[in-house]
C-alpha positions in Angstrom: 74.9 191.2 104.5 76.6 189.5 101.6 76.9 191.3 98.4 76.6 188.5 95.2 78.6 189.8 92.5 77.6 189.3 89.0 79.5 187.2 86.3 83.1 187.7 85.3 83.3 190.5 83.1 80.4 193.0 84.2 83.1 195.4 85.3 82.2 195.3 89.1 85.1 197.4 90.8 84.7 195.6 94.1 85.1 192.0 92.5 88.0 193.1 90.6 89.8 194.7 94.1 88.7 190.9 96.1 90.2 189.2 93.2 93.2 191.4 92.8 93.8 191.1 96.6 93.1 187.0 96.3 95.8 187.1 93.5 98.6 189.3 95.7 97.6 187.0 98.6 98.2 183.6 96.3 101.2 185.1 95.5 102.7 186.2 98.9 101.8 182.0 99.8 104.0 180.9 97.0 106.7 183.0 97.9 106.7 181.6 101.4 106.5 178.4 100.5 110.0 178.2 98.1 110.5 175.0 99.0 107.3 173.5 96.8 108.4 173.2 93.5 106.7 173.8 90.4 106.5 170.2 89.1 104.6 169.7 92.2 102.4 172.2 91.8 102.0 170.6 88.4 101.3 167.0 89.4 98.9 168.4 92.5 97.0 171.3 90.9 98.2 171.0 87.4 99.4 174.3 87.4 102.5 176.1 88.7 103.9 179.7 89.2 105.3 179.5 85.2 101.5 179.0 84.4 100.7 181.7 86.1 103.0 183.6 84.7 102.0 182.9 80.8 98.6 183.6 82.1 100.0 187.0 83.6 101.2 187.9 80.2 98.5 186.9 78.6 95.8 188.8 80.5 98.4 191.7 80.1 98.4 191.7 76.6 94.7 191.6 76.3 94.4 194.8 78.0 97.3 195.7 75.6 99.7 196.1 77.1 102.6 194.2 75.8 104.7 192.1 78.9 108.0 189.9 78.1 108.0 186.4 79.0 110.5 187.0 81.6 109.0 190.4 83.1 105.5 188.1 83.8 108.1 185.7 85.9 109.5 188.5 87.9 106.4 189.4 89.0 105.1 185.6 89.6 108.8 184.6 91.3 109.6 188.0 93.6 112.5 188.1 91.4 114.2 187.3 88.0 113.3 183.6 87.2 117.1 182.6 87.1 118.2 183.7 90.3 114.5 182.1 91.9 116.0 179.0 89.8 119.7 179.1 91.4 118.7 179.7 95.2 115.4 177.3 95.2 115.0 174.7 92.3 115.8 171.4 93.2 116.3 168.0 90.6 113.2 166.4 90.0 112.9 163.1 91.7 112.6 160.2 89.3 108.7 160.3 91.3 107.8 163.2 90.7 109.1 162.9 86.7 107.2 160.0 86.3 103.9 161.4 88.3 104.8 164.7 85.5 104.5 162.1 82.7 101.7 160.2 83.7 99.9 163.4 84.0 100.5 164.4 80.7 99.8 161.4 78.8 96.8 159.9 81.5 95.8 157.4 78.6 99.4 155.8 78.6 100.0 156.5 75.2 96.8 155.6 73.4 
């Protein structure tokens, strides 16, 4: 038997524990997978673990409770966002800068 859960914000425990666990699960996938970087993530989904780690913040201080920039990326990246940067951040490939761009301006400029 499935279960349908009502819309976001009806305070159904059970969604909230499938989502939370969805959430841990997303980020246990990006931390295996180091070697994607975030300006792919960007031109693919248009989002990338920094996103997600405003959006971390955000949601935090909604609830308010007040969460630093950096704290949010700690718990996005494993670990403090500048050591992530040292040990797996490569240089953007003039490709993937250009893909970037194009994204961000899709009417070339118009």
């Amino acid at each position: 038997m499935t279960e349908d859960f009502p819309q976001h914000g009806s305070g159904n425990e059970t969604q909230e524990a499938i989502e939370a666990a969805v959430f841990r699960r997303l980020l246990q996938h990006l931390d295996s997978r180091k070697d994607v970087q975030n300006i792919d993530l960007m031109n693919l989904a248009g989002f990338c673990r920094n996103c997600l780690s405003k959006w971390y913040a955000e949601a935090s201080s909604e609830t308010g409770v007040e969460l630093h920039k950096e704290a949010a990326r700690e718990i996005i990246y494993g670990m403090p966002y500048v050591e992530w940067k040292a040990h797996y951040q490569t240089e953007a490939t003039s490709e993937q800068t250009a893909a970037f761009a194009a994204q961000q301006n899709p009417s070339g400029g118009e």
